[in-house]
C-alpha positions as a Python dict, from the first residue, in 0.01 Angstrom:
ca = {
    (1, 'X'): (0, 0, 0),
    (2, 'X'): (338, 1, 144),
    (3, 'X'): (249, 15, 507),
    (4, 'X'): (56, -304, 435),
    (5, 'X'): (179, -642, 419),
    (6, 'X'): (48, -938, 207),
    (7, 'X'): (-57, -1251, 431),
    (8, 'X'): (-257, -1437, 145),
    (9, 'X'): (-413, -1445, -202),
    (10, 'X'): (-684, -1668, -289),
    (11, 'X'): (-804, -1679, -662),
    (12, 'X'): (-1192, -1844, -715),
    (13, 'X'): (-1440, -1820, -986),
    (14, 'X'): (-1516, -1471, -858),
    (15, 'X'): (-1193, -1328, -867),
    (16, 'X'): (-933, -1214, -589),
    (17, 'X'): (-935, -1215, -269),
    (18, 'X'): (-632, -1105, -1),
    (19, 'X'): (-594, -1022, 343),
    (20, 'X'): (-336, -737, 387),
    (21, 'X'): (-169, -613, 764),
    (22, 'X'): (-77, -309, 869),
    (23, 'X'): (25, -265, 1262),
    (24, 'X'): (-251, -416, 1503),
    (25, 'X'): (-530, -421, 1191),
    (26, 'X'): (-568, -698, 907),
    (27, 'X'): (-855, -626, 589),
    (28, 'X'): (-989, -868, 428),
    (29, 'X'): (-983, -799, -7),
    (30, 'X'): (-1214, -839, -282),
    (31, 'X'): (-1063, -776, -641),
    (32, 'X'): (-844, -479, -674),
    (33, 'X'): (-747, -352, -260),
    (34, 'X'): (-1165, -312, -227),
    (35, 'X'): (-1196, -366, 119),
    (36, 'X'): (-1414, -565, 281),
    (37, 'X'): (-1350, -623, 639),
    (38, 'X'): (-1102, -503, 919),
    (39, 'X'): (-1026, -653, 1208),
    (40, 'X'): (-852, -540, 1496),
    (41, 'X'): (-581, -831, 1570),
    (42, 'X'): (-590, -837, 1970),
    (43, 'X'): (-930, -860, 2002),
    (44, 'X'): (-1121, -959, 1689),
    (45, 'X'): (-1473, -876, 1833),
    (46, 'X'): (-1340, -537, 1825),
    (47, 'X'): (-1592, -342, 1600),
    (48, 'X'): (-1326, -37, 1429),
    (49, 'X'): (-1621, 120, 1175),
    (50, 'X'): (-1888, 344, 1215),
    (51, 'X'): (-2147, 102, 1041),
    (52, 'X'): (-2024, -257, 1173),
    (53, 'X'): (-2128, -53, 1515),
    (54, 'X'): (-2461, 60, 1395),
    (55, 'X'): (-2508, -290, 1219),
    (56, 'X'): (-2450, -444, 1628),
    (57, 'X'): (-2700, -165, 1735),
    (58, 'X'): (-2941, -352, 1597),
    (59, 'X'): (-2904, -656, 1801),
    (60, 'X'): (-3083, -445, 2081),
    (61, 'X'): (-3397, -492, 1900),
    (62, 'X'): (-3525, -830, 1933),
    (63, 'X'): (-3638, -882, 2284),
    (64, 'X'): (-3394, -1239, 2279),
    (65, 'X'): (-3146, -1283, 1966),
    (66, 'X'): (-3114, -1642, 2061),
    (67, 'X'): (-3089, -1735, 1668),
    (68, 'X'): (-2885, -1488, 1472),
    (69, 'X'): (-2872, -1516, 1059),
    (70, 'X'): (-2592, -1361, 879),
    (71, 'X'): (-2593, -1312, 519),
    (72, 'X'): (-2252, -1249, 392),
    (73, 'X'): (-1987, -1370, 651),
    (74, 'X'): (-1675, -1132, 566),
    (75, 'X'): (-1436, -1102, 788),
    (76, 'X'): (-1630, -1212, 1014),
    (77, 'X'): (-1610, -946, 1315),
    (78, 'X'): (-1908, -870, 1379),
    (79, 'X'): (-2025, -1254, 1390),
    (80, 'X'): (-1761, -1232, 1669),
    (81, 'X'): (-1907, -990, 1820),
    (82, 'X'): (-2246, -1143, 1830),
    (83, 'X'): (-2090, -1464, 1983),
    (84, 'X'): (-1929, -1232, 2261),
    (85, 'X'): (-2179, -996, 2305),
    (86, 'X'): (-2550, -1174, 2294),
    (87, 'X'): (-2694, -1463, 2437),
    (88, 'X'): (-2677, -1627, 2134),
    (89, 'X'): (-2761, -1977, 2120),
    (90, 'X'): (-2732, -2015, 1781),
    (91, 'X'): (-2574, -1840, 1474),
    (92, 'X'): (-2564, -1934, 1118),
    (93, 'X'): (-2424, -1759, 807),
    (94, 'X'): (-2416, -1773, 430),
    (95, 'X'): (-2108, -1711, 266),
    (96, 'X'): (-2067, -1742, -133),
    (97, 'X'): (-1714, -1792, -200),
    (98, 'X'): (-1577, -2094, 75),
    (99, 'X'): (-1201, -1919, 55),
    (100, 'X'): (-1367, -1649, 321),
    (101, 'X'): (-1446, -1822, 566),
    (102, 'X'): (-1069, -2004, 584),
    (103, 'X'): (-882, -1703, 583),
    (104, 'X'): (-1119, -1501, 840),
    (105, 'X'): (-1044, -1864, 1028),
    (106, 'X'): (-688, -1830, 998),
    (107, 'X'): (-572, -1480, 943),
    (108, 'X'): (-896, -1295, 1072),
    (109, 'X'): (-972, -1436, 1416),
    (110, 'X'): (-1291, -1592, 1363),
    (111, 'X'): (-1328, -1851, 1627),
    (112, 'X'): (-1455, -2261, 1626),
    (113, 'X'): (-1726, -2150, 1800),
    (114, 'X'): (-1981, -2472, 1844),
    (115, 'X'): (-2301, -2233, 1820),
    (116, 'X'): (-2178, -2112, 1476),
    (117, 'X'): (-2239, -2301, 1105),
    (118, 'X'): (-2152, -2140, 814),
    (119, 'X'): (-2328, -2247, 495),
    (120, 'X'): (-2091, -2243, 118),
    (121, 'X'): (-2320, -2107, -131),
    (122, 'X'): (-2559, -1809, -246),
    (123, 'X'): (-2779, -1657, 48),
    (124, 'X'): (-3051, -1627, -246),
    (125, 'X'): (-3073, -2022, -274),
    (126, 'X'): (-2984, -2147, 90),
    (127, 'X'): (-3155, -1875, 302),
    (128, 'X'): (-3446, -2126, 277),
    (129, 'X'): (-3224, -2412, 464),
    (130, 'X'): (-3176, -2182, 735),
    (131, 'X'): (-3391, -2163, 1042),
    (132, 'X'): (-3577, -1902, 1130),
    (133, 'X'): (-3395, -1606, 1313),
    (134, 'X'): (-3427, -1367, 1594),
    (135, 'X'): (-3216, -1145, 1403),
    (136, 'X'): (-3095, -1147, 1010),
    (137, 'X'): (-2764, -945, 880),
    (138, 'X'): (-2789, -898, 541),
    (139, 'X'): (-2451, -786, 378),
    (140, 'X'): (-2384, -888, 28),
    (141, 'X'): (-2087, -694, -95),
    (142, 'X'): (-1849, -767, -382),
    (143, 'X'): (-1572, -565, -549),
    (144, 'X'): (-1825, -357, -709),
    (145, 'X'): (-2046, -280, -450),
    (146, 'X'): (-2369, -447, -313),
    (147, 'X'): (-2522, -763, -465),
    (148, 'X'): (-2826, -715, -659),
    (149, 'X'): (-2999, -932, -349),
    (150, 'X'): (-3002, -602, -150),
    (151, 'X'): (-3308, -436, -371),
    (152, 'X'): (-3432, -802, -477),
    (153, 'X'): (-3805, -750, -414),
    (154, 'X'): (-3846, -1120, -388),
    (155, 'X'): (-3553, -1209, -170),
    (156, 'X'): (-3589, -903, 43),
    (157, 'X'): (-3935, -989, 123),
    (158, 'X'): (-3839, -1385, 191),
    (159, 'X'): (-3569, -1249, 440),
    (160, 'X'): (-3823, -1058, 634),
    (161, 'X'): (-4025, -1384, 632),
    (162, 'X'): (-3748, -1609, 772),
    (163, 'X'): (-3796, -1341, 1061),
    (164, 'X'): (-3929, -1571, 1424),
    (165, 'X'): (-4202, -1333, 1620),
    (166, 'X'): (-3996, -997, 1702),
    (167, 'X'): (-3773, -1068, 1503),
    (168, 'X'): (-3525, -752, 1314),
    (169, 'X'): (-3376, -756, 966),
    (170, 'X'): (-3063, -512, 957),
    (171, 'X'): (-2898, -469, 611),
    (172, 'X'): (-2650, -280, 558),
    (173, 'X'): (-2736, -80, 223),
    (174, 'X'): (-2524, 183, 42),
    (175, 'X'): (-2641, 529, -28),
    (176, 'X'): (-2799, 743, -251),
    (177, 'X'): (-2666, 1076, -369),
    (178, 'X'): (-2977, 1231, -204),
    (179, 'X'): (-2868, 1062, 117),
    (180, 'X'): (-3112, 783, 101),
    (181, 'X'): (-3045, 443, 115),
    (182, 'X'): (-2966, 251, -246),
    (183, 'X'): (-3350, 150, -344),
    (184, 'X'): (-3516, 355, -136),
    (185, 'X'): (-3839, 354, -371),
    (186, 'X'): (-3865, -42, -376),
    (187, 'X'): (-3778, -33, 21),
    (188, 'X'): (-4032, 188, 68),
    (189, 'X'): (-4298, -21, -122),
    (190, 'X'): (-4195, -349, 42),
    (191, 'X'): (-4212, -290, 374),
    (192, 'X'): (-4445, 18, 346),
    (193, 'X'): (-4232, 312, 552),
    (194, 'X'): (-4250, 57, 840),
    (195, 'X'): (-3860, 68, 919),
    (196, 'X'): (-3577, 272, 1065),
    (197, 'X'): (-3301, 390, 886),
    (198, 'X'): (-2913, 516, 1034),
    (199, 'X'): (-2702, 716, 862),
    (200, 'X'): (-2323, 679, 919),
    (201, 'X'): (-1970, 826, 826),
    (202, 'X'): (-1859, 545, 538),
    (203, 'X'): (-2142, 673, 346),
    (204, 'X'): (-2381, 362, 418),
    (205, 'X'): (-2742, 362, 537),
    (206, 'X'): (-2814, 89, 791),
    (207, 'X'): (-3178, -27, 762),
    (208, 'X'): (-3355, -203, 1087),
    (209, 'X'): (-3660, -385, 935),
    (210, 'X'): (-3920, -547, 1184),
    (211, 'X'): (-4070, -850, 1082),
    (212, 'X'): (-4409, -720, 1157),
    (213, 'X'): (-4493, -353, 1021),
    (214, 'X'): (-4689, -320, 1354),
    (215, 'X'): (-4359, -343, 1563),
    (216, 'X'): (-4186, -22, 1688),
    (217, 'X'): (-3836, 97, 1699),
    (218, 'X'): (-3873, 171, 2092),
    (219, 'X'): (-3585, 448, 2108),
    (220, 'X'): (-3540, 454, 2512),
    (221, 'X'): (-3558, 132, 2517),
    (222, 'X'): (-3294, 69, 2291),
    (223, 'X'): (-3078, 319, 2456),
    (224, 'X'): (-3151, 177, 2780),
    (225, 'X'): (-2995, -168, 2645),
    (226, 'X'): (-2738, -19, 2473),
    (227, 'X'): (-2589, 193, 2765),
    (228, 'X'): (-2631, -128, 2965),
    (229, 'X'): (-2369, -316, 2719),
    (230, 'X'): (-2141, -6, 2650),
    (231, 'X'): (-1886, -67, 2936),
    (232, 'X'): (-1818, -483, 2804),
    (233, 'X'): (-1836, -258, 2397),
    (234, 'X'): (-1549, 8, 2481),
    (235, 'X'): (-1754, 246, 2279),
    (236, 'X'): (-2050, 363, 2242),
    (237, 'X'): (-2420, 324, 2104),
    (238, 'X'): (-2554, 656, 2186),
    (239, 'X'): (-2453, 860, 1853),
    (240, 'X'): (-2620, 598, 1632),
    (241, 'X'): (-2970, 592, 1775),
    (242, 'X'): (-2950, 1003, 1791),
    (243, 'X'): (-2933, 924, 1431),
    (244, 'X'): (-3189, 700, 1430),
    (245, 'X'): (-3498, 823, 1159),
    (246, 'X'): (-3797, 666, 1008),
    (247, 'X'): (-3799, 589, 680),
    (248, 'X'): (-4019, 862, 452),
}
């Protein structure tokens, strides 16, 4: 750590949590220097990581993500990038521990955005406050990995309900040592095969989960979209959807 510099340290019921500098990048903490998000100072819609990148991909898929549901709030980056990048009318997110939030506000770059509300508690209890959504990020993380929400039969399947008409779920999910995503057996039962999954370099598996098992990842499509937003991105789309697979 001693390229890094120590801007906070917030103690809650759930431990730690610090956001740490180093050059034009700050990370946001959990417990002991896990991190949890990074966010490029100078423009914190900036998306640095393979999977916060594959995790925007799927914002292509809803025809309109005019309401946008984010489960786990983080750093808050790619919320930012959302507000930037869609024609969002609406966002919402659930956040467990309210010390987030205030430090992605003040350290992190999150914006006052008016089309954004962020609700304090667990995204098990309030996702049924929240209104429907175009488009739901689910991204429970602590210091020890991923919540036991993300292969939670019964909130999984209540997630995919909350789901308007055309609507995507896109959780980020770690992975297996066979290279399948963390509960790949009770994924597969849920939503019976009917989703996508994308590989990427920090090990994770990002699932894209339509809330109807009839709807189709339309791959030209998407990379019609994407190539269309690339030059507002700075990067681009193109390497995640050639990794694009169904699940099996």
């Amino acid at each position: 750590m001693s390229n890094y510099q120590q801007l906070a340290e917030v103690h809650d019921d759930y431990g730690v949590i610090r956001v740490v500098e180093s050059g034009d990048y700050r990370f946001l903490e959990f417990g002991d220097e896990v991190e949890q998000s990074c966010t490029y100072v100078p423009d914190p819609a900036w998306l640095e990581y393979d999977y916060t990148r594959a995790m925007l991909l799927g914002a292509l898929l809803p025809e309109r993500a005019e309401r946008v549901l984010f489960l786990g709030l983080g750093g808050g980056n790619l919320t930012q990038a959302c507000l930037k990048f869609l024609v969002a009318e609406a966002v919402e997110a659930v956040e467990l521990r309210p010390a987030v939030p205030q430090l992605a506000r003040e350290f992190l770059g999150l914006a006052d955005d008016p089309r954004l509300t962020i609700h304090i508690g667990d995204a098990c209890t309030r996702l049924a406050e929240c209104a429907p959504a175009d488009l739901i990020y689910l991204d429970l993380y602590t210091d020890t990995g991923p919540a036991p929400a993300h292969i939670a039969w019964g909130f999984l399947e209540a997630c995919r309900a909350q789901l308007r008409p055309g609507g995507w779920l896109v959780i980020n999910q770690w992975s297996a040592t066979d290279g399948k995503p963390l509960g790949a057996p009770l994924l597969r039962g849920l939503f019976r095969h009917s989703y996508w999954e994308c590989p990427v370099t920090e090990g994770n598996v990002i699932l894209y989960v339509p809330a109807d098992g009839e709807q189709v990842l339309d791959t030209e499509r998407l990379r019609q979209r994407a190539e269309a937003l690339e030059p507002r991105l700075g990067y681009a789309l193109s390497g995640y959807i050639g990794a694009l697979r169904p699940a099996t």
